[in-house]
N, C-alpha and C positions, 0 to 999 in steps of 0.2 A: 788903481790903488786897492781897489775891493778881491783883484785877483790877487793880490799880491799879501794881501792880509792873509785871504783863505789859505795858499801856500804856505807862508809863516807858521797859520796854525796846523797846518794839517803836519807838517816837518816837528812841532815840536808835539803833538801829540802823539808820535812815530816817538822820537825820543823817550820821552816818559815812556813809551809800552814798553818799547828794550830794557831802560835803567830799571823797570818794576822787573821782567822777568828776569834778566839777569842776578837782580838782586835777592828775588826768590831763589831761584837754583843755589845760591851760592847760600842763601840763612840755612835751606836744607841740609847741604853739604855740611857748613859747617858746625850745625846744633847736634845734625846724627855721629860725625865724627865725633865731635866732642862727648857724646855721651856713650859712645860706641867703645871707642879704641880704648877707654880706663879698663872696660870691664874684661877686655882680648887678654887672655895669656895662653902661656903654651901649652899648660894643662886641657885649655879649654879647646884646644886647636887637634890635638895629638890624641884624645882620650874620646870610650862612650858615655854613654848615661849610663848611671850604674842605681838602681833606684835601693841595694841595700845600703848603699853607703851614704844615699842622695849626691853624689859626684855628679856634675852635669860636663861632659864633654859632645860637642858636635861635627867630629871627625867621620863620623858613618853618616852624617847628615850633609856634609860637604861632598863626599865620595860620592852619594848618592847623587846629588844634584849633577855634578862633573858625568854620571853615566847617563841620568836622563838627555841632558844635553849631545852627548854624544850618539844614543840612540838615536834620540828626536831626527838630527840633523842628515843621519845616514836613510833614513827614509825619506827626510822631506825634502830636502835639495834633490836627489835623481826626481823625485818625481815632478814637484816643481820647475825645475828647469824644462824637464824633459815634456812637459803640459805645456812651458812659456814658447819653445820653441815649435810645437805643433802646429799652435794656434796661429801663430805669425808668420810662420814659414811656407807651411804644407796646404790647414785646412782651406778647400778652397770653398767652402759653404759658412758666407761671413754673418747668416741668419744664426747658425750654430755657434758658431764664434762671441754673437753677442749677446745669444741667451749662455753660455757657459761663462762670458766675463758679469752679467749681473747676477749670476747664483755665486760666484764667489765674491764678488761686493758684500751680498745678502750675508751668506760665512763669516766675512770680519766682522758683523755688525753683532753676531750673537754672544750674550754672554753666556761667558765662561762656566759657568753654574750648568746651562743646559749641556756642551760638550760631556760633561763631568757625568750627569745623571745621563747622559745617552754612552758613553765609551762605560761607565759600569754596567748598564744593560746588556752591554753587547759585548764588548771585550773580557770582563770579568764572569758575566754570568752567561749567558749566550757561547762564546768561544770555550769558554772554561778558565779565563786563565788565574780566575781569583782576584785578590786586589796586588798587584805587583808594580814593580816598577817599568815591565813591559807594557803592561796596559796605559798606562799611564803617557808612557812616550807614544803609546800609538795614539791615544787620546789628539796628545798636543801637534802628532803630524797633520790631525784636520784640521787642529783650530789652524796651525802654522803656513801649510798648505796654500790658501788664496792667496796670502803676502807675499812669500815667495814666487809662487805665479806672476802675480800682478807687475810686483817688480821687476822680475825680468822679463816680462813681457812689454812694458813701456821701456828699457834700456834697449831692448830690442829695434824695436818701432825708431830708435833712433839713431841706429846704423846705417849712413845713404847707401841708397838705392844703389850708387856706383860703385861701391864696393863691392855688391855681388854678378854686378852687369861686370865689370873686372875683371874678376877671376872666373866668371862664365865663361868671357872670351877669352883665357887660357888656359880655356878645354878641361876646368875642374868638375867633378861633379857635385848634386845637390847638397848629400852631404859631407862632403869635403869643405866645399865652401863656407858651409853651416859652422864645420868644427875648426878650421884652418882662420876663416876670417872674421865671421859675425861674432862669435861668443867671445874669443880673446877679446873682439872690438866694445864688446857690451860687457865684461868683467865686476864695470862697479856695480851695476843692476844686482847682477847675481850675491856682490860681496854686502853691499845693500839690505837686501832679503836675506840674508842670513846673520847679520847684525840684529835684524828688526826680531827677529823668531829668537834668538839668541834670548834679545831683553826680555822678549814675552816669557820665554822659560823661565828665566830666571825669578819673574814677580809672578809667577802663575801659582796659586795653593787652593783657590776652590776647587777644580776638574783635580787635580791630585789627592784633594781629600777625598772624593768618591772612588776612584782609581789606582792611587798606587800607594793610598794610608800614610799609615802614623808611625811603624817602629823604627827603631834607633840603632837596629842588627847592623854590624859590619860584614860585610861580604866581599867577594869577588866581584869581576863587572859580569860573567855569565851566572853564578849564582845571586848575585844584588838585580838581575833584571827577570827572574821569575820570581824574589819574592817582595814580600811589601818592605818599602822603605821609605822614610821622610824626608823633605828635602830641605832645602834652608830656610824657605819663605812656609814650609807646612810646619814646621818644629817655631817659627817666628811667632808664627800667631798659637800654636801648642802652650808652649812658655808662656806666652803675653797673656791670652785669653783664660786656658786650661789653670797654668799653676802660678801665675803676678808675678813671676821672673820676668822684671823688666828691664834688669842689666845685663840678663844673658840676651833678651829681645833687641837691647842696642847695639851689643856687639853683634849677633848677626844681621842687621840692617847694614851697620857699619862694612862687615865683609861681603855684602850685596854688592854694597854700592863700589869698590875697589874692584871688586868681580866684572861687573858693568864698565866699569873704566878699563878696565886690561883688556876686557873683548873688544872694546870700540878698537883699541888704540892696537892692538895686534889687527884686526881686520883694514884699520888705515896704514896699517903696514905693508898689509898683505897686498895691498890694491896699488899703492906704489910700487911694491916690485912687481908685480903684472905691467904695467904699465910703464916699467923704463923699461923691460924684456919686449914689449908689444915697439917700444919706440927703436927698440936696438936694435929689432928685427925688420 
């Protein structure tokens, strides 16, 4: 009887946790929409800041964001993957191996604030490159860097053993096997880790504010990544903090979070068609 109590409670303590977080996510969802999407129009979407007019548009500030991201991602996937698969595959000094996976533990655990003040040290002042939106991406490939690792380093770890005794025995080589069987087989790992770095970007504006600034310039994607530009969450807290625009701050919260949803949901896209291509084949 007494086990059977404890059960009961511990099932509906489970209960309650889910209906409370569920029901957070969703107050979230719908308080920021609601005060978000009134203040959206298409002025605000298509237009820059123009400080003679006081016109507030944040179309160089979305632009920006879309090339941070796209920078970010083109460094930190090759290398990330290509560190996941080292580790797992090749190194065969597992002392090595587990002092390189606790320095990237250690990596995810820092805040954000230090990347910032260490990638301006070095990236902006050090390299030269000034405050840009280069610096800035290269900022966030270290903070990005272990997650990606990590991730694909545990989807790794969980490709049997027989899949590569397999295709050993028909006479493939190391890395053939690597690129033919294990990575197609570990996919969501990778898609994974680039969702998670994705979000990170997107709510990242300390290490940006020391790196790749505050202006509002439209650019192109190679001249917008050597000079400084703001991104959605730097212009978020700009407006909020700097000048009590708190209806331009809910609309771009509001377009954050749609942003956030369209990457989940194209990345869960993208991981089903790998995956019927992987089963077709």
């Amino acid at each position: 009887m007494k086990r059977k109590i404890k059960i009961a409670l511990l099932r509906a303590l489970c209960i309650v946790s889910a209906a409370f977080t569920c029901a957070l996510v969703l107050f979230l969802l719908v308080y920021i929409l609601a005060k978000g999407v009134p203040n959206i129009s298409w002025e605000l979407l298509t237009t820059k800041r123009s400080y003679m007019t006081g016109k507030i548009g944040i179309l160089p500030d979305i632009l920006n964001t879309v090339y941070i991201i796209v920078a970010t991602l083109i460094f930190v996937l090759p290398l990330g993957v290509g560190a996941a698969v080292y580790l797992t595959e090749y190194a065969k000094n597992k002392r090595l191996v587990a002092v390189i996976e606790y320095a990237a533990e250690t990596l995810s655990g820092i805040p954000s604030i230090i990347y910032g003040l260490v990638g301006m040290l070095f990236f902006c002042q050090f390299l030269g490159m000034q405050t840009s939106l280069l610096a800035g991406a290269l900022t966030l490939v270290i903070m990005n860097l272990p997650t990606v690792m990590r991730t694909t380093q545990e989807s790794l770890k969980t490709v049997p053993q027989s899949y590569r005794e397999g295709a050993f025995g028909l006479g493939a080589g190391k890395w053939r096997v690597i690129r033919t069987v294990v990575l197609p087989s570990c996919i969501d790992g990778v898609i994974t880790g680039c969702i998670l770095s994705v979000g990170r970007i997107l709510g990242e504006s300390a290490a940006l504010l020391f790196t790749a600034g505050t202006a509002h310039a439209l650019n192109g994607f190679f001249d917008g990544l050597r000079s400084s530009g703001s991104t959605l969450t730097v212009s978020l807290y700009m407006y909020v903090k700097e000048e009590g625009e708190f209806g331009v701050g809910f609309a771009i919260a509001a377009i954050l979070m749609v942003l956030t949803l369209l990457v989940n949901l194209l990345a869960m896209l993208v991981g089903r068609a790998f995956k019927r291509r992987r089963n077709y084949e």
